[in-house]
N, C-alpha and C positions, 0 to 999 in steps of 0.2 A: 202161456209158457210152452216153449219148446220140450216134447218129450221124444222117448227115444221110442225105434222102431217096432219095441215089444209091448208097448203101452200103448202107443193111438199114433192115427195115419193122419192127423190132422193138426195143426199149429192154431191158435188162438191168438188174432191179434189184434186190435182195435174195432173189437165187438164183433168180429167175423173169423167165422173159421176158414184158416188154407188150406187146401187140400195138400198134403207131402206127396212132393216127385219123388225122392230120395232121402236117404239120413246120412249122419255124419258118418255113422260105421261102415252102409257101403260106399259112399265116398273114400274112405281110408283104404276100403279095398280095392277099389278102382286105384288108387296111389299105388299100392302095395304091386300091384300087376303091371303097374306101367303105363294104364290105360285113363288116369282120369285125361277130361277135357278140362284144361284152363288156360284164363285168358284172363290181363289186363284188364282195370275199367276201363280205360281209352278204347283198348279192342271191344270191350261187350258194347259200347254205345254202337256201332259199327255190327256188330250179330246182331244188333235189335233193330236197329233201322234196317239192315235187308232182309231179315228174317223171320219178325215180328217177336214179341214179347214170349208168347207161347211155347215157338218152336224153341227159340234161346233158353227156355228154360226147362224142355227137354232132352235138351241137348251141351247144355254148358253144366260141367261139376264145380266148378271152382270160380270166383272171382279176385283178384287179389287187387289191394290197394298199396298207394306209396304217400307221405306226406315228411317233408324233411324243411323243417323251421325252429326258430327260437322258441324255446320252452320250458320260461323262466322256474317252474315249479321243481324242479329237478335235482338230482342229487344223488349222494351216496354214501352205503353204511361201508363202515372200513371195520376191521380187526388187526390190531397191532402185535400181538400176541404179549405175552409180561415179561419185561428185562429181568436182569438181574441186579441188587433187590428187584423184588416186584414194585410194579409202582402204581398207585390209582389217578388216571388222570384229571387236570384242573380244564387249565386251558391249552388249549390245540390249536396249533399253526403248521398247517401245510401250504411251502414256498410263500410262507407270510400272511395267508388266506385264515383267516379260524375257522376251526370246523368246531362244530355245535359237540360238548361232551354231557350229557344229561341220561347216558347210560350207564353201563357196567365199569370196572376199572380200564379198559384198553378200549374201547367200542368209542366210534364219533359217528357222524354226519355230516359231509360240507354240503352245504346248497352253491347251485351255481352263482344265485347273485350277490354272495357274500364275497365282497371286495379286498383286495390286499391292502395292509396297511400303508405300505410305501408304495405300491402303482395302482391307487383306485382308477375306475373308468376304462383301466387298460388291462388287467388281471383280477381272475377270479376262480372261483370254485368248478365253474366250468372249464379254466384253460387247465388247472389243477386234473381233473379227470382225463381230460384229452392229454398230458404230459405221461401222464402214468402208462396210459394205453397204448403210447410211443416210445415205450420203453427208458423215458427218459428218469432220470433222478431225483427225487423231491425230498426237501428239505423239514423234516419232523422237527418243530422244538414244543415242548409243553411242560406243565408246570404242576406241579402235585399239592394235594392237600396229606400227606405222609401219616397212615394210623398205624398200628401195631403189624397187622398183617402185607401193611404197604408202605416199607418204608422208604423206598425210592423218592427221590426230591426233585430229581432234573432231568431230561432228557433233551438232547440235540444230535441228532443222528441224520442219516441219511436212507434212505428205503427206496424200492420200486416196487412195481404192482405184484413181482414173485415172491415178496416181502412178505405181503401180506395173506392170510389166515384166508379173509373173507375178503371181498370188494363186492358190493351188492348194488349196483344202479335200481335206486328207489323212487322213483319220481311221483308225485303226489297228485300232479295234474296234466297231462298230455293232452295232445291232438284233441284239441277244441272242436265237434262237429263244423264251425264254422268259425271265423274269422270276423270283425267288422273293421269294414276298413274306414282309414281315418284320413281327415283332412284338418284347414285349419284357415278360419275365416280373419283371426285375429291379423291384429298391424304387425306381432314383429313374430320370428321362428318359433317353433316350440321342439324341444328335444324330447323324446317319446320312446316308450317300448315300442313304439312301431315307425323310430327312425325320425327322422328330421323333418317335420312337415313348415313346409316353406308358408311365407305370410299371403292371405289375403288369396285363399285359394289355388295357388301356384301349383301346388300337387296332391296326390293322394296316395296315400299306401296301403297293400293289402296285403294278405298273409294266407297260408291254404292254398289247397293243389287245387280245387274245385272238383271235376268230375272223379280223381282219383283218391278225394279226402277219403279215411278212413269212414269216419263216423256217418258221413252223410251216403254211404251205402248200403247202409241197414239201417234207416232213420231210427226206426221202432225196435231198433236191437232184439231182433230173432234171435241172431245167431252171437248177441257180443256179450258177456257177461263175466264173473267170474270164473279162471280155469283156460280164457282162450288164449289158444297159442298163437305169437305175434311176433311177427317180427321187430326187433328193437335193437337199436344202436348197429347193426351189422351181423347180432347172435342172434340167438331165439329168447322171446322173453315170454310174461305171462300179464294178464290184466288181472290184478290182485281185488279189482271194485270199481266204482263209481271214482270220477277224479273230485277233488275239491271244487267248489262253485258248479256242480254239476247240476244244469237247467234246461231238462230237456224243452222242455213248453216251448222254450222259444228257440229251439235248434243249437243250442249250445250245450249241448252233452257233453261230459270228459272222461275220464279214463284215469284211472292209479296203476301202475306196471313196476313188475319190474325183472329183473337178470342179472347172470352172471355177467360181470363187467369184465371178466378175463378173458371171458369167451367171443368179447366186443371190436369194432375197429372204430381206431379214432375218423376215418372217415365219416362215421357215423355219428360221431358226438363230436362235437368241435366247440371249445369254448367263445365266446362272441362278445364283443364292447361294443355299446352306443353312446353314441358321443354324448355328452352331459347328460346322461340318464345313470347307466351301469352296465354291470357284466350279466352274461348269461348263456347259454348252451341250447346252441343247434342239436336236435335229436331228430335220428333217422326214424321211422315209425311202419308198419305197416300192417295190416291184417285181411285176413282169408276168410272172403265170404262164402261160404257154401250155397248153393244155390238149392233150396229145396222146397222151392215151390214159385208161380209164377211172381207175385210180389217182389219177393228178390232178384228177381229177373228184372222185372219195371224198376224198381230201386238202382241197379247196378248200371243199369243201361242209360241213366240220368245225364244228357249231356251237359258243358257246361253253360248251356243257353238256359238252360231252368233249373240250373240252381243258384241261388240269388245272396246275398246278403247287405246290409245295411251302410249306409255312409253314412259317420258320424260326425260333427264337428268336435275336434278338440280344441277348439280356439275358447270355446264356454266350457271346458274343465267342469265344472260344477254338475251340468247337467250330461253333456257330450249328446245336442240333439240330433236325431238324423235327417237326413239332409233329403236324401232317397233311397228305392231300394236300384239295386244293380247286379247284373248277373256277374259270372266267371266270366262269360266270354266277353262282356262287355271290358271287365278288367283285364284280362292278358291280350284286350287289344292293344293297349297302352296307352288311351284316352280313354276318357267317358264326360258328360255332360250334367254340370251343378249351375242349378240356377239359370241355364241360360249361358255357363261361359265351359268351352273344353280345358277339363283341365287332364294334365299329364298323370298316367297311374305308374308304378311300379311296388314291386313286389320285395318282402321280405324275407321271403322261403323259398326255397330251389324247386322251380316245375323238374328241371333236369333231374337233380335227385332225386325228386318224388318219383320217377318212371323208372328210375335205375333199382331203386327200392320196391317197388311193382314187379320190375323183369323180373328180379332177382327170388322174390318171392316165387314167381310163378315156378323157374327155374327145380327152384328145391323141391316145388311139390311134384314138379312131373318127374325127378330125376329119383324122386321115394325120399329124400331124405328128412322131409317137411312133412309128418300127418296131422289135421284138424283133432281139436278136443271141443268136445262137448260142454260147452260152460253148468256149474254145479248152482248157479244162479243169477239169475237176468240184472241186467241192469236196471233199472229203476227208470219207468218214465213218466212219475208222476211228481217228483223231488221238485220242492219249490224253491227256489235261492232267495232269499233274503239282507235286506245291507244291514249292517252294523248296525247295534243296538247303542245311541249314545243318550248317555245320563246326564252330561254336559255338551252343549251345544256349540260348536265353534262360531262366534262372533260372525256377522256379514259385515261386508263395506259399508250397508246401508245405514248400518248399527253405529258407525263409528264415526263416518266422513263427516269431515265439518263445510261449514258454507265457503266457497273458493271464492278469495281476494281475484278478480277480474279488470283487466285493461282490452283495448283495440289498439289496434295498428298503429292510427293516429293521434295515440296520446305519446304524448315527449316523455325522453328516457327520465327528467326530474320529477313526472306528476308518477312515472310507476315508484321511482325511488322513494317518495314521500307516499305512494301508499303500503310500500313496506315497513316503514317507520312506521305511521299513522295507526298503521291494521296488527302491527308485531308478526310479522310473517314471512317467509325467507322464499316464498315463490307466489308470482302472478302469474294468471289463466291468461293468456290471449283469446279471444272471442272475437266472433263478427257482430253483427249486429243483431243474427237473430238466437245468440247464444250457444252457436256452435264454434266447437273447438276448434284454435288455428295454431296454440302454439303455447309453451311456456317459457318463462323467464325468473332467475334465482335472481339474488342479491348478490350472489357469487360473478353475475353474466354480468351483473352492471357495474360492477367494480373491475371490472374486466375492460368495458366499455370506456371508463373513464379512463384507464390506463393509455388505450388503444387510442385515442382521440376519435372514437366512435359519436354519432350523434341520433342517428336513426332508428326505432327502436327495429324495425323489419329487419337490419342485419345483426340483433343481439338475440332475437327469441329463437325458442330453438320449437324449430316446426314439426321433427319426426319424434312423435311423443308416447311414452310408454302409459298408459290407461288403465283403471281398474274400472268394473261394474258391478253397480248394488247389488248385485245378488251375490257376488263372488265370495269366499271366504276371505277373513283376514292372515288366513296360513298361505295360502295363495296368493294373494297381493304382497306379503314380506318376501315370500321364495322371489316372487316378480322384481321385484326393488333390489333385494340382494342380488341379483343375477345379472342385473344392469348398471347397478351402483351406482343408483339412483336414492333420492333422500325421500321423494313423493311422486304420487300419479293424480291427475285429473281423473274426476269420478264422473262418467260419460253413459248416456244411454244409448241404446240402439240406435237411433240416429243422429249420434257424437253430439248430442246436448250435451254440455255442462251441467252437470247436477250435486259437485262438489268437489271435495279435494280428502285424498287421507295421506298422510305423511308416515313414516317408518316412528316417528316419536307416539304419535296415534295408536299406532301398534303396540308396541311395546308398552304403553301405560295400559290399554283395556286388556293385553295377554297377562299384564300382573294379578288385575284384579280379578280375572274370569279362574285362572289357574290355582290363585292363591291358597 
């Protein structure tokens, strides 16, 4: 634990003690006079490589970091103040958005990825925030439960951010130490919190500034804990604890913050839509590392060649295995190598902003108007994360699929149509010969066929074919099918065997009896 300079000249960290160059207070006084030395992470990698670790870290006071991405956890407490009657609130809609009321009579919450009722995917609790912040107008309607002391019934008014009492940007989880970037090995798109990952390895997306991430410049949070002062959204904010899912073991630390949101610029917060996923909010982020002993010097100085994180597949949802590990600089090259094939990277989060939020930072401190706070207690790096405790099991494919009615190429359009009769079955598998998948065909296709004076079956099956795998859930395979508005998927292994068939009627009788 970091203690202050009238208690001990030493930091305790990972079973060794550092010896302290400096503390927070005379850093604050180096501020205060004019005089501290600070620099960007970008810049300290650059003191360390010509300087050595040593000297940089008798010689740098400050390190500052910048990190500016989507950051779905996010959110904010409002204060209405009470009409006249008073009124206690029900439900709450800002610009159509609801905001969570589970407080006092005037008090909400919107989260950023709580969607508007009339423009989902395009508005949300985040564009809500950014509106406010731009002075613009938002539209208040909410709905009362009316007791003695609150007998107000209705409201529909109009308000802006000088409306209100309070505006508090509370965010629950921030600046992820790290990132994993995703990919996507599946046949057809998948739409994602981390954007549009194209089929069959086509791209990869990542998220994180790399050498300028907050979190990964104090891996072992010396200096990060509750009380430190931070930059956030464009004002100064604070790190109120540990973020939710916070795991450090494996470099995934987070962060809970939060600030005056009046004191904020929407440049900083920008609400965000991804395409058939939802909404959510870009948050500017950054924090001031002190340098007070060589460690943080080696930490800060971390270029992006050795800091690393994982490539995941999101094409297997279920598990999301990883693929490899890969550094920053490998990703902001704009390729990198899976398997043997290059695939195209891009990014999520602004390197731009992340630096501009860095300058800026730095800026404040040397100008005195930025001084460091001593956090009142460490972050936690022994917090294990854990998945969800379930009491019922969601079904797998493998649970459900039934045996798949199969034809070849070379069987005529009357011997599939008589084994749809024959089998009671409203789609046949196409197979080769050693059982792997070529293609399906409905009873729909061949009534189609007959129409058409079709005769072939090779121009009735349909060859680009949507798949499910026995391990996948069956919540998973129905989102699958509704999304393509498809009736069923062939049940295929790893190496596109046919291993069965489940259809959306399949579904829906085992979702009766599992839920019942």
């Amino acid at each position: 634990m970091l203690l202050s300079k009238n208690i001990t000249d030493k930091i305790y960290d990972r079973g060794v003690f550092l010896t302290t160059i400096r503390t927070i207070d005379e850093i604050n006084d180096k501020i205060a006079r004019g005089d501290a030395v600070v620099f960007t992470a970008e810049e300290m990698i650059k003191v360390v490589e010509q300087n050595g670790v040593e000297t940089a870290a008798q010689e740098v006071d400050v390190v500052t970091t910048g990190t500016f991405g989507a950051m779905c956890s996010s959110g904010a407490f409002f204060n209405f103040g009470h009409a006249d009657p008073p009124t206690k609130l029900n439900k709450v809609f800002l610009n159509d958005v609801e905001a969570y009321h589970g407080n006092a009579a005037v008090d909400c919450y919107i989260g950023v990825t709580q969607m508007s009722r009339t423009r989902p995917f395009e508005y949300g609790g985040g564009h809500v925030i950014e509106d406010l912040l731009k002075g613009k107008t938002i539209h208040l309607e909410a709905t009362f439960n009316p007791t003695d002391c609150y007998p107000g019934q209705l409201i529909d008014t109009e308000i802006t951010i000088d409306d209100l009492n309070q505006a508090i940007l509370c965010n629950p989880r921030n600046a992820y130490q790290r990132y994993t970037c995703a990919t996507n090995s599946a046949g057809s798109t998948l739409y994602t919190y981390m954007g549009k990952l194209l089929p069959n390895l086509q791209n990869a997306i990542y998220s994180g500034s790399g050498c300028l991430s907050p979190l990964d410049n104090d891996p072992s949070y010396q200096t990060i804990g509750i009380g430190t002062r931070i930059f956030l959204g464009g004002g100064i904010g604070y790190i109120i604890g540990e973020g939710t899912q916070h795991n450090p073991s494996q470099r995934l630390g987070t962060i809970m913050v939060k600030g005056d949101l009046k004191q904020m610029d929407a440049k900083y917060l920008q609400g965000a839509a991804f395409t058939k996923y939802g909404t959510s909010m870009y948050v500017g982020l950054g924090i001031p590392i002190p340098i007070l002993n060589t460690d943080l010097a080696r930490t800060t100085g971390m270029s992006d060649e050795k800091i690393t994180t994982n490539v995941a597949d999101y094409g297997k949802p279920r598990n999301k295995p990883t693929l490899r590990e890969v550094s920053y600089a490998e990703l902001k090259s704009g390729k990198i190598e899976i398997n043997g094939k290059t695939v195209k990277t891009s990014s999520i989060s602004s390197l731009k902003d992340a630096r501009e939020i860095a300058a800026t930072l730095k800026e404040w401190i040397e100008q005195g108007t930025f001084f460091l706070t001593q956090y009142v207690e460490r972050l936690s790096t022994e917090r294990v994360f854990k998945p969800m405790k379930l009491t019922k099991k969601e079904p797998l494919v493998k649970d459900v699929m039934k045996s798949a009615a199969t034809c070849n190429l070379a069987d005529s359009l009357q011997d599939v149509a008589k084994k749809i009769i024959e089998q009671n079955v409203n789609h046949i598998v196409v197979v080769d010969a050693h059982n792997h998948l070529i293609g399906i065909v409905t009873s729909y296709d061949l009534a189609k066929a007959v129409a058409s004076n079709r005769h072939e079956l090779a121009n009735v099956v349909t060859k680009k074919v949507i798949v499910a795998y026995p391990e996948q859930s069956i919540g998973e395979v129905a989102r699958t099918l509704e999304i393509h508005d498809i009736s069923a998927a062939p049940v295929v292994n790893l190496e596109n065997e046919v291993q069965g068939i489940i259809t959306s009627e399949d579904i829906s009788k085992i979702v009766g009896k599992v839920w019942r």
